[in-house]
C-alpha positions as a printed NumPy array, in Angstrom:
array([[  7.374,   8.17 , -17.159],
       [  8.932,   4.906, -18.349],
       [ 10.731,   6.435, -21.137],
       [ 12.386,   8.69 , -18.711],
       [ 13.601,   6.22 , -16.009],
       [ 14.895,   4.16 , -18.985],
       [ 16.567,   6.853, -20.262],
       [ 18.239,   8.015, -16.906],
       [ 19.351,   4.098, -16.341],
       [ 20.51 ,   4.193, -19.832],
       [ 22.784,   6.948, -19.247],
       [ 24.171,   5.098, -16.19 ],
       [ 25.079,   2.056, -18.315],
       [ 26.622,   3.889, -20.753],
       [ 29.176,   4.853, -18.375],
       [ 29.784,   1.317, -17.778],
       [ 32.821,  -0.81 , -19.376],
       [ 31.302,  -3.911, -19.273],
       [ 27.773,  -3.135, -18.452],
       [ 26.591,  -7.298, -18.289],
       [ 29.266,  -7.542, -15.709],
       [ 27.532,  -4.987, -13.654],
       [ 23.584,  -6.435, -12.942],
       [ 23.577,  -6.352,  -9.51 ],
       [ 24.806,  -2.246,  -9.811],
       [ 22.687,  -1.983, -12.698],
       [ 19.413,  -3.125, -10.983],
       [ 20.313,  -0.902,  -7.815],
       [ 19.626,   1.907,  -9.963],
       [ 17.042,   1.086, -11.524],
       [ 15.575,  -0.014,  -8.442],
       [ 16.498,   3.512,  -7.357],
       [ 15.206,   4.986, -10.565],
       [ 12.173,   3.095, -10.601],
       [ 10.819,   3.968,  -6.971],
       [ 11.39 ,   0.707,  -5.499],
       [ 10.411,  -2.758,  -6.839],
       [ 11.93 ,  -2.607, -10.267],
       [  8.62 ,  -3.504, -12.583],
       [  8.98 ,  -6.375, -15.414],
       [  8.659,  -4.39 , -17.887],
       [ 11.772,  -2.629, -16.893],
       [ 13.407,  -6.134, -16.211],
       [ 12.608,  -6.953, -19.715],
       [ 14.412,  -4.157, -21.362],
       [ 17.082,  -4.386, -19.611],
       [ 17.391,  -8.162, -20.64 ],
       [ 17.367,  -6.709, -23.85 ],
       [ 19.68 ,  -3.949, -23.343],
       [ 22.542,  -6.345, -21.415],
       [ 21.782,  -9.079, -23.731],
       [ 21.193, -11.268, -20.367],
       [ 18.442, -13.666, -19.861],
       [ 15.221, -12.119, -18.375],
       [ 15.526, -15.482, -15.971],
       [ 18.733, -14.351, -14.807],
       [ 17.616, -10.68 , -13.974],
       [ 14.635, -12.5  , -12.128],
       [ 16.996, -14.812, -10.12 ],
       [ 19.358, -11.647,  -9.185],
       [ 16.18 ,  -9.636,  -7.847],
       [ 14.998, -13.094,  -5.851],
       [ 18.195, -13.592,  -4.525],
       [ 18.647, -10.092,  -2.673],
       [ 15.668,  -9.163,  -0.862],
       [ 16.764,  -5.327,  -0.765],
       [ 15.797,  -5.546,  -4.375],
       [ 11.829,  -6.859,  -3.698],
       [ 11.466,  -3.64 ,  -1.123],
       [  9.489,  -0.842,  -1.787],
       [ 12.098,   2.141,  -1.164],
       [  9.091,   4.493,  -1.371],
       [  8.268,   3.312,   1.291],
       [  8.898,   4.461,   5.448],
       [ 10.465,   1.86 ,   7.294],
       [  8.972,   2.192,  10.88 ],
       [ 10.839,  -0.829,  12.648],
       [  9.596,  -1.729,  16.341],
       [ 12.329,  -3.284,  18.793],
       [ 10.408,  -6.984,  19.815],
       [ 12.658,  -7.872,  22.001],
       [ 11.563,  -8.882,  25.822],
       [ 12.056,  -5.547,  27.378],
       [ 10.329,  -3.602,  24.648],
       [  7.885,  -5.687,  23.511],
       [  6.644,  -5.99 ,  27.611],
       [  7.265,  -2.02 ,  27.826],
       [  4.749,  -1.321,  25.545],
       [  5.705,  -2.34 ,  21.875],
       [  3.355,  -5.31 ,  21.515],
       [  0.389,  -2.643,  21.913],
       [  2.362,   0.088,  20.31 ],
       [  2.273,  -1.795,  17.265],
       [ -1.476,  -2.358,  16.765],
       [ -1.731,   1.287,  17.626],
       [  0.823,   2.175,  14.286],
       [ -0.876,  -0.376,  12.17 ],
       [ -3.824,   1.096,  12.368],
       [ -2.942,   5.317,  12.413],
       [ -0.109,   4.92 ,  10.095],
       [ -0.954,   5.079,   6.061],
       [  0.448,   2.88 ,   3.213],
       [  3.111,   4.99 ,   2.442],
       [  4.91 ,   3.649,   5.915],
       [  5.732,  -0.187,   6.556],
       [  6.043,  -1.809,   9.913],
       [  8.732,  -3.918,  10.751],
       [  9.193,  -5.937,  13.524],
       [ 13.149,  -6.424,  14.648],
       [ 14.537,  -8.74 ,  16.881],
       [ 16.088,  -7.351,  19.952],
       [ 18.344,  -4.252,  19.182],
       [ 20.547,  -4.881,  22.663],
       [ 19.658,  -1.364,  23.906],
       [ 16.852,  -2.636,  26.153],
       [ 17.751,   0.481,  28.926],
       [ 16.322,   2.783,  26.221],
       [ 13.475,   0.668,  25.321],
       [ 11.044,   0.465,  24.212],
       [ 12.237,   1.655,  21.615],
       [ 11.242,   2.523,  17.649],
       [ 13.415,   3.375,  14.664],
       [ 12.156,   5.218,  11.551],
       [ 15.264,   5.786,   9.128],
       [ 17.965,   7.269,  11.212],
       [ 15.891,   8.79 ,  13.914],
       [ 15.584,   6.491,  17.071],
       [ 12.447,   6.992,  19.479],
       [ 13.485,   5.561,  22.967],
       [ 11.421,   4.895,  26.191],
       [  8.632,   5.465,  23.793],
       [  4.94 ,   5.877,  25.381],
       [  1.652,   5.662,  24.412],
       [  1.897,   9.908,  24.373],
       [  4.643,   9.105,  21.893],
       [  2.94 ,   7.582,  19.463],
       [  1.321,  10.715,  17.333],
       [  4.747,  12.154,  17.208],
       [  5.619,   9.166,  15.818],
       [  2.954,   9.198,  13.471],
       [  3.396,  12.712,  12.466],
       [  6.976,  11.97 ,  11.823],
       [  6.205,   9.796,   9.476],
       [  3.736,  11.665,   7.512],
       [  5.702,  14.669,   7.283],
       [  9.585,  13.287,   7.008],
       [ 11.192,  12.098,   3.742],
       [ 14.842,  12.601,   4.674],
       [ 14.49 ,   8.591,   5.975],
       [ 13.303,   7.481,   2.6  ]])
């Protein structure tokens, strides 16, 4: 497995000018490659390979959080604003925290503005509005079965 992400990020850089120039790019796809949080090991050859300093691939990953997510995994993000989180959302959540399995990651947002459709709960680019407690096993099931929102 790790010879074959390598290889397929290896392939990328190749393509590259002035691959060293490119890290942030670089570690997108092999964030991409790598199923999410890109693993040291994989930060270490690709020290080698760029000829940067591992500390400077660290400080890139620590300085954009997108890098530290899990893209495996489901974003399920619940609207906390006043509206939703009084319509429902502040039970909603417990509900989802509890049914939902650790392939899918809750998120709480700030208020999304759209309170006339709340509440409201976003998984990828499908938005559940005026969401009830009947709501939530679609929800669930959406998640469980879905993978165009990865």
């Amino acid at each position: 497995m790790k010879k074959e992400i390598l290889k397929e990020i290896l392939k990328y850089i190749e393509k590259l000018v002035n691959p060293s120039e490119n890290l942030l790019e670089i570690l997108i796809i092999s964030q991409t490659k790598a199923g999410g949080l890109i693993p040291f090991w994989l930060q270490k050859e690709l020290s080698e390979i760029l000829n940067i300093d591992i500390e400077e691939i660290k400080e890139t990953i620590e300085f954009f959080p997108f890098l530290r997510e899990n893209i495996d995994k489901k974003k399920v993000e619940i609207c906390m604003g006043l509206s939703c989180y009084m319509g429902g959302n502040s039970i909603f959540i417990n509900t989802l925290q509890e049914k939902l399995d650790e392939n899918s990651e809750i998120v709480e947002k700030e208020c999304e503005e759209a309170c006339e459709y709340g509440p409201r709960i976003s998984i990828g680019n499908k938005k559940f509005q005026f969401v009830s407690e009947e709501d939530l096993e679609e929800i669930i099931e959406f998640c469980k079965n879905d993978s165009s929102n990865m």
